[in-house]
Every structure is written in structure tokens, then in C-alpha cells.
C-alpha positions in Angstrom: -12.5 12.3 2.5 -14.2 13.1 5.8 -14.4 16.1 7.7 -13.7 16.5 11.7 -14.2 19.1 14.4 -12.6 19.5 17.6 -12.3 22.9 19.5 -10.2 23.8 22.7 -7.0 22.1 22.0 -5.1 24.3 24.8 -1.7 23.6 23.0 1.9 23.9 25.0 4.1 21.9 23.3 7.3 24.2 25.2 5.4 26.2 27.8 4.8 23.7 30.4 3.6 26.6 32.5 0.3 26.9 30.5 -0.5 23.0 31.2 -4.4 22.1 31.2 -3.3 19.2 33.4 -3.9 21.2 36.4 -7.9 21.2 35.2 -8.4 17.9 36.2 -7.3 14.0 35.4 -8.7 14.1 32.1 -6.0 16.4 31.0 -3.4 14.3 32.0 -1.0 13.7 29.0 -3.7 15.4 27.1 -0.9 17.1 24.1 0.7 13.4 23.7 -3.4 11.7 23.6 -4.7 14.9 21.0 -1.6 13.4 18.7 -2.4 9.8 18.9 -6.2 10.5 18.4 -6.0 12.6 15.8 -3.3 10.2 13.5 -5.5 7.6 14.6 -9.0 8.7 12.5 -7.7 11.9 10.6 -5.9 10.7 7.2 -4.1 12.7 5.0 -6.9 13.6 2.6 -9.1 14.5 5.6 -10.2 18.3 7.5 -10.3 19.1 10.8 -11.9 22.0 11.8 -10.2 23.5 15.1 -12.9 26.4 16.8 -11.0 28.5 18.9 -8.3 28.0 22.2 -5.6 26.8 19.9 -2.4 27.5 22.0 -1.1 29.1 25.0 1.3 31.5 23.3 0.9 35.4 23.8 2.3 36.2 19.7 2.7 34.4 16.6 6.1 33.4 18.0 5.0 32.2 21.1 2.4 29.9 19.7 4.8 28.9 17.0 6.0 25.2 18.2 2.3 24.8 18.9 1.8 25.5 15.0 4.0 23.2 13.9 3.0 20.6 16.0 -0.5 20.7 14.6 0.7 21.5 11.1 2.8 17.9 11.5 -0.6 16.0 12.2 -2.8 14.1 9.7 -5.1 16.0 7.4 -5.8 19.8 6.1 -6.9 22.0 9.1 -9.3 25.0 9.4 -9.0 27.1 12.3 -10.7 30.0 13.8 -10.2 32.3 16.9 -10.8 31.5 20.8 -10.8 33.6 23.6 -7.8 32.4 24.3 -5.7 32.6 21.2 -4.1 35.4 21.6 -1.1 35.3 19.6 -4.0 35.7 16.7 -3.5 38.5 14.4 -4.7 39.6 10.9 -5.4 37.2 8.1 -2.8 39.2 5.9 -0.2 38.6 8.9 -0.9 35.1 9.7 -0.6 33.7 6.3 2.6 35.6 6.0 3.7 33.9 9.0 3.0 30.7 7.8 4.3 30.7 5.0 7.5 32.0 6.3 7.7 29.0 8.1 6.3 26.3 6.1 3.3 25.6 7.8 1.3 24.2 4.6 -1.9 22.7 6.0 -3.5 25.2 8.0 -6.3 27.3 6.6 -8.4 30.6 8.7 -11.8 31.0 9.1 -12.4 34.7 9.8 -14.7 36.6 8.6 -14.9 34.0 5.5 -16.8 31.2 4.1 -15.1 27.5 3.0 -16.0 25.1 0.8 -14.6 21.8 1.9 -16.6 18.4 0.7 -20.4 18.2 0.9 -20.4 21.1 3.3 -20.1 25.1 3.2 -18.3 25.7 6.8 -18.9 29.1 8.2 -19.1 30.6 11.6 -17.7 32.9 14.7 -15.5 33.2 17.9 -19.3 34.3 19.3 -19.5 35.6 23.4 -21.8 35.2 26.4 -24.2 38.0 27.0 -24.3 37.5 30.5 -21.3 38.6 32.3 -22.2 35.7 34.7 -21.2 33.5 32.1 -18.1 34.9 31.6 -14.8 34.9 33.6 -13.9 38.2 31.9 -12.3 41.4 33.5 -14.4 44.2 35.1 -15.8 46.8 32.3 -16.1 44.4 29.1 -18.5 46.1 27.3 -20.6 43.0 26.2 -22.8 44.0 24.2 -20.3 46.1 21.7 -18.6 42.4 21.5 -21.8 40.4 20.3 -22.6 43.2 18.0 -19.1 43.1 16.7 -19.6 39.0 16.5 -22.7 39.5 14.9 -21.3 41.3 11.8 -18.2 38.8 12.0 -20.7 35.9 11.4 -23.1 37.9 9.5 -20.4 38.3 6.9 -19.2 34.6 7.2 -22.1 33.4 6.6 -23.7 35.8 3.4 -20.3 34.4 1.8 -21.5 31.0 2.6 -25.0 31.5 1.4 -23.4 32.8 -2.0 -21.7 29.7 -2.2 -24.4 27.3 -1.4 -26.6 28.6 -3.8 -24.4 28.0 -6.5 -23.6 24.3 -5.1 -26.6 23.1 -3.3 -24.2 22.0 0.1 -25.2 22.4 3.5 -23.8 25.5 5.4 -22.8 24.2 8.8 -21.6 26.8 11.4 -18.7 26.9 14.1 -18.9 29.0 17.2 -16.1 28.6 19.8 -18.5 30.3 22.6 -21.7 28.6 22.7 -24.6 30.5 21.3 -26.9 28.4 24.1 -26.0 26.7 27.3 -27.9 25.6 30.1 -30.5 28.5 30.5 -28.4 31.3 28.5 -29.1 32.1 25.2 -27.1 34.5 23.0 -30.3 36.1 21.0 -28.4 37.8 18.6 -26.7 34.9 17.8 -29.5 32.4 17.5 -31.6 34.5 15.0 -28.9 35.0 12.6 -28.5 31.1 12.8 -31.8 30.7 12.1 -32.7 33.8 9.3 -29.7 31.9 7.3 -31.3 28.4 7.8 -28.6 26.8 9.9 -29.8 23.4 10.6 -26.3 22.6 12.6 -23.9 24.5 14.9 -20.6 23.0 16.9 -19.5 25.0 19.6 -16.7 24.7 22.2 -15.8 26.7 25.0 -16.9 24.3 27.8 -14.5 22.5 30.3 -15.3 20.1 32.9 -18.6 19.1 32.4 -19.0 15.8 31.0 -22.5 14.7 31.8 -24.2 17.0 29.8 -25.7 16.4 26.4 -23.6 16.0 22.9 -26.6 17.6 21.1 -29.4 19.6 22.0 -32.2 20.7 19.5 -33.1 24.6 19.4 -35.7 26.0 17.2 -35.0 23.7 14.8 -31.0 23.5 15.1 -28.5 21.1 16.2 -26.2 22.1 18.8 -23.5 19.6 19.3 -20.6 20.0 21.8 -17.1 19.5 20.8 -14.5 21.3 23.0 -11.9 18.7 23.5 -11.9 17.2 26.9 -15.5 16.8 26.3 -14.6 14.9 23.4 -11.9 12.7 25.4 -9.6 14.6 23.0 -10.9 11.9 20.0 -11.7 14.3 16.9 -15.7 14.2 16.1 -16.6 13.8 12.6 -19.0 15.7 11.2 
């Protein structure tokens, strides 16, 4: 069984207002090509893990078509939270909601640790500390949200490291914000990467640019791109 990653999905299965197409050609048809990619490599006994920008939908209603579209697709699915998922609510809530409406296959990464194959997956939604990274409103208060990240990942990944010593797997980590890009680097971030021993990170977030690197090497760890466009919307294994 193998294990994928793909972040940024943008879902609007009914909400043709929320389109990506409008971002560029590459977009175009993108919800029909994510489908036909993803039953194309994923099998049934596979895991995808989705980090962040799942769908368009404002609540747990909103973003339920989107659900069930991904929930019909190939394979077990871990998901965590984007910047844009904001029909995202508590893990309590959320599972309820699934399970009210039969959506079997997804799993949330929050706060927590999984197991899945050879590989302990742990990680964070993350943030830029720059506001001139950011397309954010006026008055964020940025560096209450890394903080608040920080302890987020802190505790995903001291679950991790419990498990890992008691299994010998490698604990991989999944940002949706990139904890490095171009010149920025989210400090914070990158040393509790490090102090844990991360040798590999996937991170999404980025649109548009397609001529930059799959993988860059940091202080002895792998940062590989995987937000969906970037991909060409054909989940990455890992």
C-alpha cells in the first residue's frame, strides 16, 4: 500500500462561484482532472494525505458535496486545515458530521500524530511571519498565530515521537504554509523541525509558480512542494 500527498485541492463541486479556473489555464477543468488523477494512481488500499485548502464552503454544510466527492475517491484520506478551510471546526464536531453522513474514509490531522505504513505523519496549518508574505487583513497579529502553530505542531509531533520510538518509522511532517520560501523563513517553525529530527517536510500553499524547485534542502531537511496545480493536480507519492 502506498502513501500520497497533495495539498490545495480548492474543491467546488456546487459553488461554481468559488472556481480556481479564473487563476489561470492550469485550472481549467481542474475538479473533473483532481478525479481522474487521483483514481488513476490511488487504489483502494492506498492514503492520501490532503494539507490544507480543501473546499470553498463557509460551514460543514457548505463544504459538504465537496466531502463527499473526495470521500467517493480511491483510498483512505488524511486531511488537515488550510487557510482557506473554513467550514473547519473541532475534531469532536467533525467526526460527528461525518459520521452523520457516511463519510467513511476521511481521517483529521490536528493536533495529532498517525501511524499509516512505514511512516509516522505529523504536522501543522503553519503561517508566514512576514506580513509581506501574506495576503491577510490589516491587524493579524502574526506572531500570536506562529506561536499558536508552534504548540499545534509541537504537540503533533511529541505524539509522533512517542510513536516512533516504539516502532522505529520515520516521522514525516505536513505544513500547508511553507515553513521556507524563496528568502522567508519561519524560524520558529524550522527549529522545531529540526530539534525533532525531521528529515522531510511537504508543504503547500503556493499557486502559480511552476518553475521553481520540487525540493530544496535546509539544514539537513527536505522540503518538497506539493500544492496541487504545482503538481498538475497528479497526487505525489511519498
Amino acid at each position: 500500500m502506498s502513501v500520497f500527498v497533495i495539498a490545495d485541492l480548492h474543491l467546488a463541486t456546487v459553488n461554481a462561484d468559488k472556481s480556481m479556473e479564473i487563476f489561470g489555464k492550469r485550472w481549467k477543468n481542474y475538479i473533473s482532472r483532481i478525479r481522474d488523477n487521483w483514481q488513476l494512481v490511488v487504489g483502494n488500499e492506498d492514503t492520501v494525505i490532503i494539507p490544507g485548502d480543501i473546499s470553498w464552503g463557509l460551514t460543514t454544510s457548505d463544504a459538504l458535496e465537496d466531502l463527499l466527492f473526495l470521500d467517493a475517491l480511491n483510498g483512505k484520506k488524511i486531511i488537515m486545515k488550510g487557510n482557506h478551510d473554513f467550514w473547519w471546526s473541532t475534531v469532536s464536531k467533525l467526526s460527528a458530521f461525518f459520521k452523520d453522513n457516511n463519510i467513511n474514509t476521511i481521517q483529521i490531522l490536528n493536533n495529532n500524530a498517525i501511524e499509516i505504513e512505514n511512516y509516522i505523519i505529523a504536522g501543522s496549518r503553519g503561517w508566514f511571519t512576514d506580513k509581506s508574505m501574506q495576503n491577510a487583513e490589516e491587524n493579524v497579529d502574526y506572531e500570536k498565530i506562529i506561536n499558536r502553530e508552534g504548540i499545534r505542531l509541537k504537540m503533533s509531533l511529541d505524539e509522533a515521537k512517542h510513536l516512533s520510538l516504539s516502532t522505529g518509522k520515520e516521522i514525516i511532517a505536513f505544513m500547508h504554509f511553507p515553513p521556507i520560501w524563496s528568502e522567508f523563513q519561519c524560524q520558529p517553525i524550522l527549529e522545531l523541525l529540526k530539534s525533532y529530527d525531521i528529515k522531510r517536510c511537504y508543504y503547500g500553499h503556493i499557486h502559480g509558480n511552476y518553475l521553481c524547485q520540487e525540493c530544496i534542502e535546509y539544514d539537513g531537511i527536505k522540503f518538497y512542494m506539493i500544492s496541487a496545480d504545482f503538481l498538475n493536480f497528479l497526487p505525489k507519492i511519498v
